[in-house]
Rosetta silent file (secondary structure, phi, psi, omega in degrees, C-alpha in Angstrom):
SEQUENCE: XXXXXXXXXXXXXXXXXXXXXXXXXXXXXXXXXXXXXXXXXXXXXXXXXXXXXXXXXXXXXXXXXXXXXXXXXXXXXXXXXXXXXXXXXXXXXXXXXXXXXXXXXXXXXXXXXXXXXXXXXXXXXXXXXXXXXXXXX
SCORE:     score description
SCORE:     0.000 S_00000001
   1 L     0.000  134.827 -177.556  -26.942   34.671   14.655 S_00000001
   2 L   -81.604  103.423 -160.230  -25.527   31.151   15.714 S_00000001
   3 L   -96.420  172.683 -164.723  -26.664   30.377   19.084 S_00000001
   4 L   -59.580  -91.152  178.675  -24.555   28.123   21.313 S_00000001
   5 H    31.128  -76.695 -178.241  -27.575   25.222   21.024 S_00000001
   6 H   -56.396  -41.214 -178.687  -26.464   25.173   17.155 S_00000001
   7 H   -74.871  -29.707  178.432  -22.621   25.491   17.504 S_00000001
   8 H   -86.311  -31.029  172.751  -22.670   22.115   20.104 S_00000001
   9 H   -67.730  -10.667  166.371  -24.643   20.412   17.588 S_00000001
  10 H   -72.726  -74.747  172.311  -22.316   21.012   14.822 S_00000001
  11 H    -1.401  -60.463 -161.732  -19.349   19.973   16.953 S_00000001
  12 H   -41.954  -80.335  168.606  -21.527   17.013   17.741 S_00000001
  13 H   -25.666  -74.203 -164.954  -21.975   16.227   14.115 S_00000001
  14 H   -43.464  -71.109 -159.622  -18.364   16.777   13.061 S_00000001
  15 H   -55.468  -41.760 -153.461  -16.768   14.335   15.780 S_00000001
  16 H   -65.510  -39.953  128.178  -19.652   11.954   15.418 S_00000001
  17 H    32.315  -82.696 -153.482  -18.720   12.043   11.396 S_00000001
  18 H   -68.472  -67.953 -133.404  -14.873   11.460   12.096 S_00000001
  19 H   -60.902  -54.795  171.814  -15.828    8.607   14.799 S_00000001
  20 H   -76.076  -11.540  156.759  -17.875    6.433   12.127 S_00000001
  21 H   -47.071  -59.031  177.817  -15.273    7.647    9.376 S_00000001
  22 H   -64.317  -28.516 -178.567  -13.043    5.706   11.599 S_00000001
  23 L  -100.601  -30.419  151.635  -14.733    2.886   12.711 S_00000001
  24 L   -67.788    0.011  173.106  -15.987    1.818    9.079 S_00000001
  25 L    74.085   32.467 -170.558  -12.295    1.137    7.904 S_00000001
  26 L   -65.443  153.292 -175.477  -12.643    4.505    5.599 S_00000001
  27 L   -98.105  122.927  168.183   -8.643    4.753    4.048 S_00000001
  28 L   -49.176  120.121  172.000   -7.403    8.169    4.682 S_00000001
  29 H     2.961  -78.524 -158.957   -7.109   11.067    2.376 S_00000001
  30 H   -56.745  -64.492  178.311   -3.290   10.929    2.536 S_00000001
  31 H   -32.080  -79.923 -175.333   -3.233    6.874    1.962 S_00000001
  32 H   -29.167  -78.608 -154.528   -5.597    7.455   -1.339 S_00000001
  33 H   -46.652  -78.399 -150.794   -3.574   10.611   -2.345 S_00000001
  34 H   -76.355   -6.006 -144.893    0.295    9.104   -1.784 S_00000001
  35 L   -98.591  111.027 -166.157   -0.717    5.108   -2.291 S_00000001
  36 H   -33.522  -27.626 -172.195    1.948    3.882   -4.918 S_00000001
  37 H   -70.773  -49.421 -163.567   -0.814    3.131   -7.480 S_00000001
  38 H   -88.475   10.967  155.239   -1.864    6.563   -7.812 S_00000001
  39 L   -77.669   59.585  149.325    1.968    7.704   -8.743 S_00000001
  40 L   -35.436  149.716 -161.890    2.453    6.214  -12.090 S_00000001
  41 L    29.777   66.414  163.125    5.694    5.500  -13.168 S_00000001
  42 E  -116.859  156.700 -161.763    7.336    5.098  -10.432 S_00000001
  43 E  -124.721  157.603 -145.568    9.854    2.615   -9.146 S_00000001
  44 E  -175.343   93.937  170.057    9.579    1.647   -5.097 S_00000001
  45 E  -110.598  152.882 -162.839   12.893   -0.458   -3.416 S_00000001
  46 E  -105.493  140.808 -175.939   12.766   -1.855   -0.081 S_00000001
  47 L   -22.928  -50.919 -150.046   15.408   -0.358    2.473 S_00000001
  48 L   -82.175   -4.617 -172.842   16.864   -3.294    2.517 S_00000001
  49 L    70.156   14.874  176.986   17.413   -3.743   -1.736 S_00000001
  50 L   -32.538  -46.221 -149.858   15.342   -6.940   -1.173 S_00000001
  51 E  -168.026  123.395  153.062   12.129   -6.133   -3.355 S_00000001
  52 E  -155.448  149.602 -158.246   11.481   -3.754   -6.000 S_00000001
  53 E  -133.488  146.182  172.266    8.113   -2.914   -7.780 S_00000001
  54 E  -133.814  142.082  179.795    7.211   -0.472  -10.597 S_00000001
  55 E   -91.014   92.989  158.168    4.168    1.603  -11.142 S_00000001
  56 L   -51.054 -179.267  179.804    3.178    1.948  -15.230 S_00000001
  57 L   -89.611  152.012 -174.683    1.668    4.883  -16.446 S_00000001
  58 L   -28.271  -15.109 -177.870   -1.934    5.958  -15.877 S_00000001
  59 L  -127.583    0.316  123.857   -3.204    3.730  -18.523 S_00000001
  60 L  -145.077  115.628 -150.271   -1.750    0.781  -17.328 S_00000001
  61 L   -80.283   32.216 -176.210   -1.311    0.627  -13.920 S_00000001
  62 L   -56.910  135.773  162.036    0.355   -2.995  -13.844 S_00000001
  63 E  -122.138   96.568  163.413    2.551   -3.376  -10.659 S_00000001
  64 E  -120.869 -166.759 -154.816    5.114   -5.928  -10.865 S_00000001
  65 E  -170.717 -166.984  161.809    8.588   -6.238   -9.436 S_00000001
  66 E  -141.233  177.381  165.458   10.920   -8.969   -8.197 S_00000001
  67 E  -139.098  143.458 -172.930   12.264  -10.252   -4.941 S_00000001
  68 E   -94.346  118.975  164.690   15.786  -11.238   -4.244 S_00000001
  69 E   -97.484   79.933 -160.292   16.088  -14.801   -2.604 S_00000001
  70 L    78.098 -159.764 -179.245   19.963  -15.283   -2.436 S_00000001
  71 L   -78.540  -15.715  164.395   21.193  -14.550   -5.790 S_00000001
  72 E   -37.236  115.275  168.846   17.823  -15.733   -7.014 S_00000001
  73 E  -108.054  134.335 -171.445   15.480  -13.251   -8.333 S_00000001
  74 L   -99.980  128.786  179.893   11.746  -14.328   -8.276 S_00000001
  75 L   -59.923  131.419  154.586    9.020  -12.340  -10.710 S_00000001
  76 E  -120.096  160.276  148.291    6.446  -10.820   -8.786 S_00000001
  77 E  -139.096  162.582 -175.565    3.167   -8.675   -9.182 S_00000001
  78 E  -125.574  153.652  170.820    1.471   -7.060   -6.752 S_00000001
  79 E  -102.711   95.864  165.490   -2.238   -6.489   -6.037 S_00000001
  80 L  -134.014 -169.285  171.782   -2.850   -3.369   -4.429 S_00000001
  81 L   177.778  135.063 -155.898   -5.307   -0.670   -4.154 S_00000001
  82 L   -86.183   52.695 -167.348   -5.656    2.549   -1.853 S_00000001
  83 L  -130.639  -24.647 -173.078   -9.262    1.604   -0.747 S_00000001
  84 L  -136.565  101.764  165.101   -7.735   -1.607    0.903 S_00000001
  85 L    -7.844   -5.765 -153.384   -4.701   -2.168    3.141 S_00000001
  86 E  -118.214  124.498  157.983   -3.954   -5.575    2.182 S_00000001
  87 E  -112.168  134.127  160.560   -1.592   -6.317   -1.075 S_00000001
  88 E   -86.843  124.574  155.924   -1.571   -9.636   -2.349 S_00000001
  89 E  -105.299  131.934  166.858    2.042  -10.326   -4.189 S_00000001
  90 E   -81.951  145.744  161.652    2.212  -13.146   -6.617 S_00000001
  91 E  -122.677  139.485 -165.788    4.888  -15.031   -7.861 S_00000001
  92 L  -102.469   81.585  164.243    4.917  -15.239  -11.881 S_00000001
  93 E   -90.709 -171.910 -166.145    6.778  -18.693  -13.026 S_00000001
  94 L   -48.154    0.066  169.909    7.787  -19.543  -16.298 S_00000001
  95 L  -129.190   38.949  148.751    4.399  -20.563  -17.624 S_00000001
  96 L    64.098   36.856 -175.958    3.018  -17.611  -16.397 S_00000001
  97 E   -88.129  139.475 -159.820    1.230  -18.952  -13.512 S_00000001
  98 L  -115.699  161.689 -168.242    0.596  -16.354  -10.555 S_00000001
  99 L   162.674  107.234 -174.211    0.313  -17.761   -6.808 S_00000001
 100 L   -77.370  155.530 -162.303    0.409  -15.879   -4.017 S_00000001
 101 L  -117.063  -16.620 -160.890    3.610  -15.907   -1.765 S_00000001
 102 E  -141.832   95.759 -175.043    3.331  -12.778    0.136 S_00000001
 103 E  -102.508  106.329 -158.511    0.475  -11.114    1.918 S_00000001
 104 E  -132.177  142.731 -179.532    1.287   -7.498    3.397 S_00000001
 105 E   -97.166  106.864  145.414   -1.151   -4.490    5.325 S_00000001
 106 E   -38.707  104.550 -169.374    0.180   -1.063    4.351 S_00000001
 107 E   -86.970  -54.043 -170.887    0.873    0.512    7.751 S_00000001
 108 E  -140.922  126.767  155.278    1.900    4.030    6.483 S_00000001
 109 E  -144.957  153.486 -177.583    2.180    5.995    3.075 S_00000001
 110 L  -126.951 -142.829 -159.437    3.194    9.278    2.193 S_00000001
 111 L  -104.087  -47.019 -171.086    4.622   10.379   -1.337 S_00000001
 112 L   -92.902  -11.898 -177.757    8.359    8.941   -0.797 S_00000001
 113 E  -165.195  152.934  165.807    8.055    5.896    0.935 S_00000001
 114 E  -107.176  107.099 -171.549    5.770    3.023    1.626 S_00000001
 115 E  -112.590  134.495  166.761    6.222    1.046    5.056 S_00000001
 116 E  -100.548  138.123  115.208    4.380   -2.608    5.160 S_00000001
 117 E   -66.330  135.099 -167.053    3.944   -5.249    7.519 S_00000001
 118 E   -72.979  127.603  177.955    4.556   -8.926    6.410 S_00000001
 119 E  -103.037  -45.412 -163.223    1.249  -10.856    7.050 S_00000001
 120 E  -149.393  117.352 -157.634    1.620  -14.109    5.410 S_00000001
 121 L  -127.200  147.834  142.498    5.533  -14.857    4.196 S_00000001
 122 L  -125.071   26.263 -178.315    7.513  -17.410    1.991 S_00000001
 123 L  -144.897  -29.313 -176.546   10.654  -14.903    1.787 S_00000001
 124 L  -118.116  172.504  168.124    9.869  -12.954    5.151 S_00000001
 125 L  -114.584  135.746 -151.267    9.169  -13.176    8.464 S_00000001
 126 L   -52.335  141.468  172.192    5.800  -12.449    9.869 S_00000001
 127 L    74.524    0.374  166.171    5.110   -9.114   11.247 S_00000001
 128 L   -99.952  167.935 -161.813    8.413   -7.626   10.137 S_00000001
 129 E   -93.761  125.594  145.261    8.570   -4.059    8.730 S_00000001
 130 E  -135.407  160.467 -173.599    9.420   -3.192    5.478 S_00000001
 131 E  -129.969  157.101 -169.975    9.868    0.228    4.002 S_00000001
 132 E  -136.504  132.327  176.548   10.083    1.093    0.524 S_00000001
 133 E   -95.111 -169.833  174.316   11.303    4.231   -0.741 S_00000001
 134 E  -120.429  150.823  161.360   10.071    5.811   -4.076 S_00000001
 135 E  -131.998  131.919  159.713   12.170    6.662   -7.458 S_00000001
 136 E   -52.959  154.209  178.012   10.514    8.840  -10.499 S_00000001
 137 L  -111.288    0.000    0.000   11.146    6.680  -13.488 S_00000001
């Protein structure tokens, strides 16, 4: 039989748990589960048709993309990973030198779309929203 005693201390336990889940920067189930990297082969355009990124397949999980400057398109890859909020994007010139241009915090992901905030910009402006939807490839 479960006496009350036992039943506040689980409670206890549980919230205290969530409360240091939370306050240790743990990334949420859903974020892991839905976090473009773990969809291979997938393709991921921004609302706006600004930026698009691709997802390889499971054995290599290369993310690059481009960004539209003007009619300019610029090479990118991105560094991301669902244990940390922050993607690095690079820009790839012609002698295949990477340097990053774009620094962004995931805000929200689900399975269909990715929404960012702009951190650190040469194309954006800080602190604006972008959302990216997803297409199977």
């Amino acid at each position: 039989m479960v006496t009350k005693k036992k039943k506040h201390f689980f409670s206890f336990v549980v919230v205290l748990v969530t409360i240091v889940s939370i306050l240790t920067g743990c990334v949420s189930p859903i974020m892991k589960l839905y976090y473009p990297t773990e969809q291979p082969n997938t393709k991921w355009i921004s609302s706006d048709k600004r930026v698009c990124f691709f997802v390889g397949d499971k054995d290599d999980l290369k993310v690059t993309g481009y960004i539209m400057d003007g009619k300019q398109k610029i090479t990118i890859r991105l560094s991301m990973s669902p244990m940390v909020t922050l993607i690095d994007v690079f820009q790839i010139d012609e002698n295949k030198q990477e340097n990053v241009i774009e620094i962004w915090v995931a805000k929200k992901v689900r399975k269909n779309f990715l929404i960012v905030e702009v951190k650190t910009s040469t194309f954006f402006k800080e602190g604006q929203i972008i959302v990216f939807d997803r297409y199977k490839l």
